[in-house]
C-alpha positions as CSV (number, residue, x, y, z in Angstrom):
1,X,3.9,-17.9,-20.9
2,X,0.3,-17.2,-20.4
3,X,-1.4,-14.8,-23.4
4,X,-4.9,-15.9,-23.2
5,X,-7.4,-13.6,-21.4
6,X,-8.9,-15.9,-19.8
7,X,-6.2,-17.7,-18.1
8,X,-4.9,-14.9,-16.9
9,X,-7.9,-13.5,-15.7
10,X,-8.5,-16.8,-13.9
11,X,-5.0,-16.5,-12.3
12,X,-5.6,-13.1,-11.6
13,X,-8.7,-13.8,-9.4
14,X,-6.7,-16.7,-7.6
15,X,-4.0,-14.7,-6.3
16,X,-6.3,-11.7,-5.5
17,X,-8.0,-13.6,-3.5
18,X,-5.3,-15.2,-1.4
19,X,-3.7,-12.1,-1.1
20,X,-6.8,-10.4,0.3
21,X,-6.8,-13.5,3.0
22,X,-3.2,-13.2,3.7
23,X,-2.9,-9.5,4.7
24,X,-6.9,-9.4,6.4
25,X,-4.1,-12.4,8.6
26,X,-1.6,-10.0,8.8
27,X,-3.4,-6.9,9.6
28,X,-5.7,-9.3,12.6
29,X,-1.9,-10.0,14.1
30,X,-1.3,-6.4,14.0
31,X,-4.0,-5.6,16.1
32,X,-3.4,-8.8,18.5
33,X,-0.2,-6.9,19.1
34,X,-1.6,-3.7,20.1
35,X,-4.1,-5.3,22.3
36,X,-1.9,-7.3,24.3
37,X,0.6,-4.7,24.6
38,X,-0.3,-3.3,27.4
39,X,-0.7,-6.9,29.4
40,X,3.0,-7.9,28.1
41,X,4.6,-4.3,30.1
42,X,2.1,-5.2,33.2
43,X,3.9,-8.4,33.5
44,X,0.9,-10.6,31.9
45,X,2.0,-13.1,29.4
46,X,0.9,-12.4,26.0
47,X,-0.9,-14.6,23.8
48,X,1.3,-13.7,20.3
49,X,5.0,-12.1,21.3
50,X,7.3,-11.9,18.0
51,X,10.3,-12.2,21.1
52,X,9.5,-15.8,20.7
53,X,11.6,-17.7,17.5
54,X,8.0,-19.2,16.4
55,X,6.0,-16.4,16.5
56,X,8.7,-14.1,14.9
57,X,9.0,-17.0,12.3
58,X,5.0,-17.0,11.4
59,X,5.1,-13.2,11.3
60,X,8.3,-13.4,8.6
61,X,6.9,-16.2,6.6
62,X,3.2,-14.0,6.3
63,X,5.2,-11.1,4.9
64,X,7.2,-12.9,2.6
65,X,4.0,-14.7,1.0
66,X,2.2,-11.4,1.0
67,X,4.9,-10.1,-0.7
68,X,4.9,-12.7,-3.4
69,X,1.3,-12.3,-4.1
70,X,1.6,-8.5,-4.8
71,X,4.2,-9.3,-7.2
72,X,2.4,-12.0,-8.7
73,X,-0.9,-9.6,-9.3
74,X,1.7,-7.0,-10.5
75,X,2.7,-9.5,-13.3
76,X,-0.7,-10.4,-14.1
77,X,-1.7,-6.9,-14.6
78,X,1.1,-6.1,-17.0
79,X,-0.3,-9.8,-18.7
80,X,-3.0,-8.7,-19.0
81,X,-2.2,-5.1,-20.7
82,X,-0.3,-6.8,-23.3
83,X,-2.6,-9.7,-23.7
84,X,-3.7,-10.1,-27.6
85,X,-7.3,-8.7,-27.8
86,X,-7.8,-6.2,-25.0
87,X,-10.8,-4.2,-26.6
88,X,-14.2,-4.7,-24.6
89,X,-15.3,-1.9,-21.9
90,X,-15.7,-5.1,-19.6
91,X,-12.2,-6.3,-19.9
92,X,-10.7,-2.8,-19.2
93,X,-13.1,-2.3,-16.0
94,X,-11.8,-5.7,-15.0
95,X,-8.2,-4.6,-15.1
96,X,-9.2,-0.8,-13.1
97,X,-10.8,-3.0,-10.3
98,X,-7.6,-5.6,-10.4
99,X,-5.4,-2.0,-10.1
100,X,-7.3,-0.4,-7.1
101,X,-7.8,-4.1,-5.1
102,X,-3.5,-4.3,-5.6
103,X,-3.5,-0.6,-4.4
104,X,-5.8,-0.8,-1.5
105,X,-4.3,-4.6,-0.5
106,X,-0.5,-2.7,-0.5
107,X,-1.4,0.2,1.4
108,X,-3.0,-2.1,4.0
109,X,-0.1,-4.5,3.9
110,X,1.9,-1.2,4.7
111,X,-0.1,-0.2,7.4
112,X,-0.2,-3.5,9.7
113,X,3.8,-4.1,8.7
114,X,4.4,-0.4,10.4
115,X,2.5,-1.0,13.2
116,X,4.0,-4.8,13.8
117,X,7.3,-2.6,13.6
118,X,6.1,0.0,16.1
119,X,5.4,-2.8,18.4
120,X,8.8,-4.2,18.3
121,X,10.3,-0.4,18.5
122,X,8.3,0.0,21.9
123,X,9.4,-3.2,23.4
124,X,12.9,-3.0,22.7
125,X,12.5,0.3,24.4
126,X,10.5,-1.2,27.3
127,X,13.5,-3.6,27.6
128,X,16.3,-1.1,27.7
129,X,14.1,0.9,30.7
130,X,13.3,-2.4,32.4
131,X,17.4,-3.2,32.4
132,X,18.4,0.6,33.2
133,X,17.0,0.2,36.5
134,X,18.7,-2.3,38.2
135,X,21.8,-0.4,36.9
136,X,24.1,2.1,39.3
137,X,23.2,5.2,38.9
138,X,25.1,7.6,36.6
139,X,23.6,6.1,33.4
140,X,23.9,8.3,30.6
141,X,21.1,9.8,29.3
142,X,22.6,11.3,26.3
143,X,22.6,7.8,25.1
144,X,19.3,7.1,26.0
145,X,18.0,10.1,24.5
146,X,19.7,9.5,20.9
147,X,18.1,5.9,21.1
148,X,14.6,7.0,21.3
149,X,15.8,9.7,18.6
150,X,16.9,7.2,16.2
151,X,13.9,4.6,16.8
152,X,11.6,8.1,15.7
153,X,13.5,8.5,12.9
154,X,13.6,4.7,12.1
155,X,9.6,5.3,12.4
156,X,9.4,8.2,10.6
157,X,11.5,7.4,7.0
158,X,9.1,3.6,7.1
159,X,6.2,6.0,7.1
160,X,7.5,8.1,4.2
161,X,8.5,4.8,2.6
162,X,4.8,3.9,2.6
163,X,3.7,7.2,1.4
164,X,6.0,6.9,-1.6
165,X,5.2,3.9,-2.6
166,X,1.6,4.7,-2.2
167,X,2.2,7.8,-4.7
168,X,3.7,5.4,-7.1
169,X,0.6,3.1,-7.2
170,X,-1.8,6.4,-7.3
171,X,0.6,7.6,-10.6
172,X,0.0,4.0,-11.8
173,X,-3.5,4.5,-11.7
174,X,-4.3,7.5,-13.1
175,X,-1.7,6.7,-16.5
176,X,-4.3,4.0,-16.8
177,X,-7.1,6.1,-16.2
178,X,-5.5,8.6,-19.1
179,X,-4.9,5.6,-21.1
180,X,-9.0,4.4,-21.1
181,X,-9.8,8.3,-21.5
182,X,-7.7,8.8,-24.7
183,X,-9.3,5.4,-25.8
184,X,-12.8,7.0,-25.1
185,X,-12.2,10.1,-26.5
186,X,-11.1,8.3,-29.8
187,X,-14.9,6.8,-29.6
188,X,-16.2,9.9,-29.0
189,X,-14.7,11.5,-31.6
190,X,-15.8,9.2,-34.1
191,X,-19.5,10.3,-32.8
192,X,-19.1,13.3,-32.8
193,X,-18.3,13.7,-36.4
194,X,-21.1,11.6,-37.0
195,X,-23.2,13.6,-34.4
196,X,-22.2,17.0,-34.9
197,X,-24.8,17.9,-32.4
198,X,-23.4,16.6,-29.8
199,X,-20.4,18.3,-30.0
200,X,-20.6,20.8,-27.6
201,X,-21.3,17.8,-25.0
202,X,-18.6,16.4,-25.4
203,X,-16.0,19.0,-25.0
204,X,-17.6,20.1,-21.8
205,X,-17.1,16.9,-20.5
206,X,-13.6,16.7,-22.0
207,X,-13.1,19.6,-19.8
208,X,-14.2,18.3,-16.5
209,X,-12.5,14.9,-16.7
210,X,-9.0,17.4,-17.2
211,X,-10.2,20.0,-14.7
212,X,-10.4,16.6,-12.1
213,X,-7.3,14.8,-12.8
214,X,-5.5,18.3,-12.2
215,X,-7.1,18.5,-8.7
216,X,-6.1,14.9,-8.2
217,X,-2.8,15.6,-9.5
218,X,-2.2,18.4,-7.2
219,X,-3.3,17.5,-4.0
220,X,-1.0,13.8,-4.6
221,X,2.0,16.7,-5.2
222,X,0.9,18.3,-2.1
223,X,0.8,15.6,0.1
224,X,4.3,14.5,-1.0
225,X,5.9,17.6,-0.8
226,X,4.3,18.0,3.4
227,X,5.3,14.6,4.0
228,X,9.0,15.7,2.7
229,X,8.9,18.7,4.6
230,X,7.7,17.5,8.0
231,X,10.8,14.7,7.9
232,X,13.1,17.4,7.5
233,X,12.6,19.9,9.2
């Protein structure tokens, strides 16, 4: 088991990086798939179609390893918070950067992953018009309708999934952000009673680092509770 700061900081830096290069992969296939969209229902073969057992396979295996990685950097942070000698300002800006990187890497993974799914919602679709049409006529369209329905829906709970679990890394965040800000606020009460002077400093900007992590707080619980309330109603 790794305790040493360094190694895990060198691990750390490995995996960031690959996972960086793996999802930049998987977001670029993402936007392949939009782009030949549009050529695949005009009849013109397509250059990257997850309907063939390859290219379905190499779109599987990206998410799996980009799945990996996040958990990987996930364990290195919590290494790293319990790692024997976590006390320098350097180490602790190293960990906030690790933190936001795994957050902004996630959300981006989230993004391309629902739009490779939108993709395959819209050609399964396509496929079912294409083969409705060289059906007799009399087709019911109740059935189609509650299709399209549940692919929306399908759609729509993915997108809330992704808001969730981007909530989850933003709550993450800040109870390390209040965690460095109780530590700092130790410091500066230690120079304050040394300083009386600066006293009044302090407090004021004791007072604005609260006054901001209510706003941030608030509009998080605001976008929540929409996102809740447009799914069901």
């Amino acid at each position: 088991m790794m305790s040493d700061w360094k190694t895990i900081n060198r691990e750390a830096l490995r995996i960031e990086g690959n996972l960086k290069a793996k999802v930049q992969s998987y977001w670029d296939l993402s936007k392949r798939l939009e782009a030949t969209d549009g050529a695949t229902r005009n009849g013109v073969a397509s250059s990257y179609d997850l309907e063939n057992p390859a290219d379905n396979m190499a779109e599987a295996g990206l998410a799996r390893e980009i799945d990996h990685l996040l958990s990987q950097l996930t364990e290195m942070l919590d290494a790293m918070a319990a790692a024997p000698g976590l006390r320098t300002i350097p180490q602790q800006e190293q960990m906030k950067r690790y933190r936001v990187n795994l957050i902004d890497s996630r959300a981006e993974y989230n993004r391309a992953s629902s739009a490779i799914q939108r993709h395959r919602d819209a050609n399964e679709l396509f496929r079912g018009r294409q083969a409705r049409r060289h059906k007799a006529e009399g087709a019911d369209a109740d059935t189609d309708h509650l299709l399209r329905e549940s692919q929306y829906i399908g759609s729509s709970l993915r997108g809330a999934s992704n808001v969730l679990g981007q909530a989850h890394e933003a709550r993450e965040s800040l109870r390390q952000q209040r965690e460095t800000l109780s530590r700092t606020n130790a410091t500066l009460g230690a120079l304050t009673s040394a300083f009386p002077g600066i006293g009044r400093i302090v407090d004021q900007i004791g007072r604005r680092r609260t006054r901001d992590n209510m706003i941030v707080a608030t509009v998080l619980a605001l976008c929540i509770c929409f996102t809740l309330w447009w799914l069901l109603s």
